[in-house]
C-alpha positions as CSV (number, residue, x, y, z in Angstrom):
1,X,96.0,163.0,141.2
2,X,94.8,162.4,137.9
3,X,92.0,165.2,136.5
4,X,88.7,163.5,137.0
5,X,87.8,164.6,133.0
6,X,90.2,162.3,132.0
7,X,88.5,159.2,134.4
8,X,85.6,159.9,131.6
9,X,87.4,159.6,128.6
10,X,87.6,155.5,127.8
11,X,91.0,156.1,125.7
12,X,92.3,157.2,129.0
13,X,92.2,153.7,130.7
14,X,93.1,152.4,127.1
15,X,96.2,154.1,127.9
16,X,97.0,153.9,131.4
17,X,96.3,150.0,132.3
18,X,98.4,147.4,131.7
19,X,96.3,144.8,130.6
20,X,97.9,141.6,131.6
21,X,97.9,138.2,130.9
22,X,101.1,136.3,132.5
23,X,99.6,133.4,134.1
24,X,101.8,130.8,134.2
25,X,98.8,128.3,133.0
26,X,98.2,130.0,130.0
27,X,98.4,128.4,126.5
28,X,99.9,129.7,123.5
29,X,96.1,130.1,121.7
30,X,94.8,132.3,124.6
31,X,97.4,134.2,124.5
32,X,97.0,135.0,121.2
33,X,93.3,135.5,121.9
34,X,94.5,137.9,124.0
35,X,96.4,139.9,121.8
36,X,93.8,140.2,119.3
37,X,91.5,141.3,122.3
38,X,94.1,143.9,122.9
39,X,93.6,144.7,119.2
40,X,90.3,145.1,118.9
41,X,89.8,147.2,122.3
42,X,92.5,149.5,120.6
43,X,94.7,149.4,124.2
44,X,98.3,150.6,124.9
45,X,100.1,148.1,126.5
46,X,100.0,144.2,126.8
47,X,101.8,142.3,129.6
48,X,102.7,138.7,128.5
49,X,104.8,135.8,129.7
50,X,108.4,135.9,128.5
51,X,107.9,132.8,126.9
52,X,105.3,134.5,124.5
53,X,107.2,137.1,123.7
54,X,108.6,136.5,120.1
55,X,105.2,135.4,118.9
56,X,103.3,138.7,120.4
57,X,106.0,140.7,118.4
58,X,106.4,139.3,115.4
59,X,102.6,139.4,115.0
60,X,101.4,142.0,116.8
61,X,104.2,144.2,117.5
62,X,102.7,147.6,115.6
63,X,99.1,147.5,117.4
64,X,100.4,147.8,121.0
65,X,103.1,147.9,123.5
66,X,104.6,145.0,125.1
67,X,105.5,144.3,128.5
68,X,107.0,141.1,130.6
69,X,108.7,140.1,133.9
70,X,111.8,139.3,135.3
71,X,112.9,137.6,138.9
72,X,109.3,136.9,138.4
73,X,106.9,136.7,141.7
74,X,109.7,137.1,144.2
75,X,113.0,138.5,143.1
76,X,114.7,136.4,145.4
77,X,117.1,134.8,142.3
78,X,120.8,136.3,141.9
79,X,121.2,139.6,139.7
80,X,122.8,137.7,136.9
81,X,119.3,136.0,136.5
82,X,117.4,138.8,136.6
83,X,119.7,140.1,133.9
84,X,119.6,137.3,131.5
85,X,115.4,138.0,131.6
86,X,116.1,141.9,131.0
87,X,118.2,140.7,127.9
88,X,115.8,138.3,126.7
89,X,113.0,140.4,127.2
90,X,114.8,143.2,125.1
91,X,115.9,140.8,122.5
92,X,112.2,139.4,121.7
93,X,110.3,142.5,121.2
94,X,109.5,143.8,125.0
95,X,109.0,147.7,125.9
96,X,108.3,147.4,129.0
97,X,110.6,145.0,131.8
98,X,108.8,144.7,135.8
99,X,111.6,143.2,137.6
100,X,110.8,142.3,140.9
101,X,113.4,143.6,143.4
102,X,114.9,141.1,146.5
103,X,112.0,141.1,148.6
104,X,114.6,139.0,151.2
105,X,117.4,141.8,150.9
106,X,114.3,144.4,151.9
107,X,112.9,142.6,154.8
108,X,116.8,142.4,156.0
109,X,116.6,146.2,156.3
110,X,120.2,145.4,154.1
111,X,120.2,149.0,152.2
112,X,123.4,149.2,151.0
113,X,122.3,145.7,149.1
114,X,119.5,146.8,148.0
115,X,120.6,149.9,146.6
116,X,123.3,147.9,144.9
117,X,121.0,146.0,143.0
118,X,118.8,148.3,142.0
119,X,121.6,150.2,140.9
120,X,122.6,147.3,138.3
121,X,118.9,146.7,137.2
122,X,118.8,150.7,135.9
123,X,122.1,150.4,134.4
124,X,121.3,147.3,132.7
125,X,117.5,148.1,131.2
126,X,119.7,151.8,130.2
127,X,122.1,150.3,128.1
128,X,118.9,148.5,126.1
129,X,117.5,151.0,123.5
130,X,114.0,151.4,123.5
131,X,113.3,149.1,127.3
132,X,112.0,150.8,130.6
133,X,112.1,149.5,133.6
134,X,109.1,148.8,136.6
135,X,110.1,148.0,140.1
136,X,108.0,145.7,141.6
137,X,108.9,146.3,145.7
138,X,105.6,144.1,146.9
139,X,103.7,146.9,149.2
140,X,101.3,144.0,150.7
141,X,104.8,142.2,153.0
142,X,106.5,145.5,153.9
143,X,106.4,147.7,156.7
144,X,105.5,151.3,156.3
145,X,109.1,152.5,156.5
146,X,110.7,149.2,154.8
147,X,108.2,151.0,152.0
148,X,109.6,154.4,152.3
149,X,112.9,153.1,152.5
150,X,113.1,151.1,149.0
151,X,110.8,154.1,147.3
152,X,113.2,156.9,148.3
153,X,116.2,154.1,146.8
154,X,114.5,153.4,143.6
155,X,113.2,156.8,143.1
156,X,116.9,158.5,143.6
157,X,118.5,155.9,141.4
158,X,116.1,157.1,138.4
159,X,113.7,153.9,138.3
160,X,111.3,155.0,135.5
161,X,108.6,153.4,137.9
162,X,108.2,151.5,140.9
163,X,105.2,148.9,140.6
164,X,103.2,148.2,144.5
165,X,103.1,144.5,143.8
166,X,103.1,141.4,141.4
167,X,99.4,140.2,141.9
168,X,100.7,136.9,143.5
169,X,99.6,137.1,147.0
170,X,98.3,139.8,149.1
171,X,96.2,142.8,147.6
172,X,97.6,146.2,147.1
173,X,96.2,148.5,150.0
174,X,95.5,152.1,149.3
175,X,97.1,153.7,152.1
176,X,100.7,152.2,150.6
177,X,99.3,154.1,147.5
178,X,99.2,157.5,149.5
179,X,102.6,156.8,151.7
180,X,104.3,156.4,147.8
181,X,102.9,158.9,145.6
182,X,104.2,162.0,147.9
183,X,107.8,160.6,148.1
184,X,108.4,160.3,144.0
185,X,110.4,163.0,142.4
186,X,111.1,161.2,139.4
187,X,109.5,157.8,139.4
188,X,105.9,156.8,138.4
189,X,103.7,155.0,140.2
190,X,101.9,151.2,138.8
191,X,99.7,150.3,141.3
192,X,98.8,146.5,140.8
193,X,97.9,143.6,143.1
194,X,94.2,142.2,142.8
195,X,92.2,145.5,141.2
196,X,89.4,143.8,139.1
197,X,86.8,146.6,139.1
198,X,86.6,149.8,137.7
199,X,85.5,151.4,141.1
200,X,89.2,150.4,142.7
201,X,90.7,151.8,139.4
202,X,89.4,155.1,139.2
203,X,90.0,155.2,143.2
204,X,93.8,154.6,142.3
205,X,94.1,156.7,139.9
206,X,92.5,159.4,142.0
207,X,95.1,158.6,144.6
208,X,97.9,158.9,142.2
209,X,98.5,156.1,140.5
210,X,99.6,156.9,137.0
211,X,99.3,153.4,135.1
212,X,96.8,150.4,136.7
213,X,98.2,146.7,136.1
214,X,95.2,144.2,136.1
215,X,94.5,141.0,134.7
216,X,90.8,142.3,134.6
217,X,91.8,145.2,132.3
218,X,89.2,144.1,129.6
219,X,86.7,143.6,132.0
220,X,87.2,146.3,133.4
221,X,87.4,148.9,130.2
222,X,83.9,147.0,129.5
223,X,82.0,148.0,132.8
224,X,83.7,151.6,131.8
225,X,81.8,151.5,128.5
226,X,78.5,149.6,129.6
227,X,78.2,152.8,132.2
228,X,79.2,155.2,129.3
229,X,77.9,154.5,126.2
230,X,78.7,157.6,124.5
C-alpha cells in the first residue's frame, strides 16, 4: 500500500503512471504533441507505439523514459515474434518493453508452456542492457486461480513486473488487484485497463499498485492539480 502522503505529492503520479499514447490511429504529429506534453508536465515515463519509437528518442530521449509493446493486445503470436519487438524496441531507444504473455496457452491451464515462454521473454529483455520487462497476463478473461497461477510463474521467474491488462477490452477489476499484490515477492505490480480518473488511481495505488498505466494520465495529473493548487 502506498503511504497516503505520497497520493498528495503531484511528482508522485509524475512518477508512477505511465502515461500512454499507443493507439493504433495515432499520427506521427500527435504523437509528438504528446511528447512535448510529457515535457512540459515534467512526467517519468511515456508509452508509445513501436513505430514511434526512433523519433520519441532521438528527440526526446533525455526528458523522459520510454516505453512500448510487444505481442501487442493478445500475445497469441509465436515467441520468435515477440522477440523480434523486444529487439526492436531495445534497438530504437525503449526502457521499458510490456509484452503480452499467451493468453491462449493460459486459458489451456498448459503451465509447463507458459512457464517456458515466460522463461525466454526474461532471458531475452536480460541480455538487453538498460530494457525491463512488464507482463501483461489480462486479469479481466482469467479465472481467479488461472490469475494466481501465471502470477506465482512470472513472479518466480523474476519478471520485473506483471501488468493486469492491455486496455483493449474488459476493465481491470480491483479484487484481481488484491488477489495479486499478496502473492509478489519480487515482481511489481502495473495496474492498467480503462482507469481515466484520479479517484480509481489513488484507489489502486492504495491497493497496491506500484505504477498506474492510463491513456488519461494527463488528464488525470490535471484533476490532481485543479484539486491541489499548491
Amino acid at each position: 500500500m502506498v503511504d497516503a502522503h505520497f497520493l498528495r505529492d503531484v511528482d508522485f503520479l509524475r512518477e508512477h503512471i505511465d502515461f500512454t499514447n499507443i493507439s493504433p490511429y495515432a499520427t506521427e504529429k500527435e504523437i509528438v504533441n504528446f511528447c512535448h506534453k510529457a515535457v512540459d508536465y515534467g512526467v517519468k515515463t511515456v508509452y508509445l507505439p513501436p513505430i514511434f519509437l526512433h523519433t520519441a528518442s532521438h528527440d526526446f530521449r533525455a526528458c523522459f523514459e520510454i516505453g512500448t509493446t510487444a505481442g501487442f493486445p493478445y500475445g497469441n503470436v509465436p515467441f520468435a515474434v515477440k522477440e523480434k519487438g523486444i529487439d526492436y524496441a531495445w534497438k530504437n531507444g525503449a526502457k521499458w518493453i510490456d509484452v503480452v504473455a499467451d493468453i491462449s496457452l493460459i486459458k489451456s491451464n498448459n503451465w509447463f508452456a507458459v512457464e517456458k515462454e515466460i522463461q525466454a521473454l526474461v532471458e531475452c529483455v536480460e541480455r538487453k542492457m538498460n530494457l525491463s520487462l512488464k507482463l501483461i497476463i489480462e486479469t479481466p478473461y482469467l479465472s481467479d486461480e488461472e490469475i494466481k497461477y501465471v502470477v506465482e510463474i512470472a513472479d518466480s521467474n523474476d519478471v520485473y513486473c506483471i501488468k493486469t491488462a492491455t486496455g483493449v477490452g474488459n476493465k481491470v477489476k480491483l479484487k484481481h488487484v488484491e488477489l495479486i499484490k499478496p502473492l509478489l515477492k519480487r515482481s511489481k505490480l502495473k495496474v492498467a485497463g480503462g482507469i481515466t480518473t484520479l479517484e480509481d488511481t489513488l484507489t489502486f495505488f492504495n491497493r497496491g499498485a506500484d505504477i498506474i498505466g492510463s491513456s488519461k494520465g494527463f488528464e488525470i495529473l490535471e484533476e490532481f492539480i485543479s484539486k491541489h493548487p499548491d
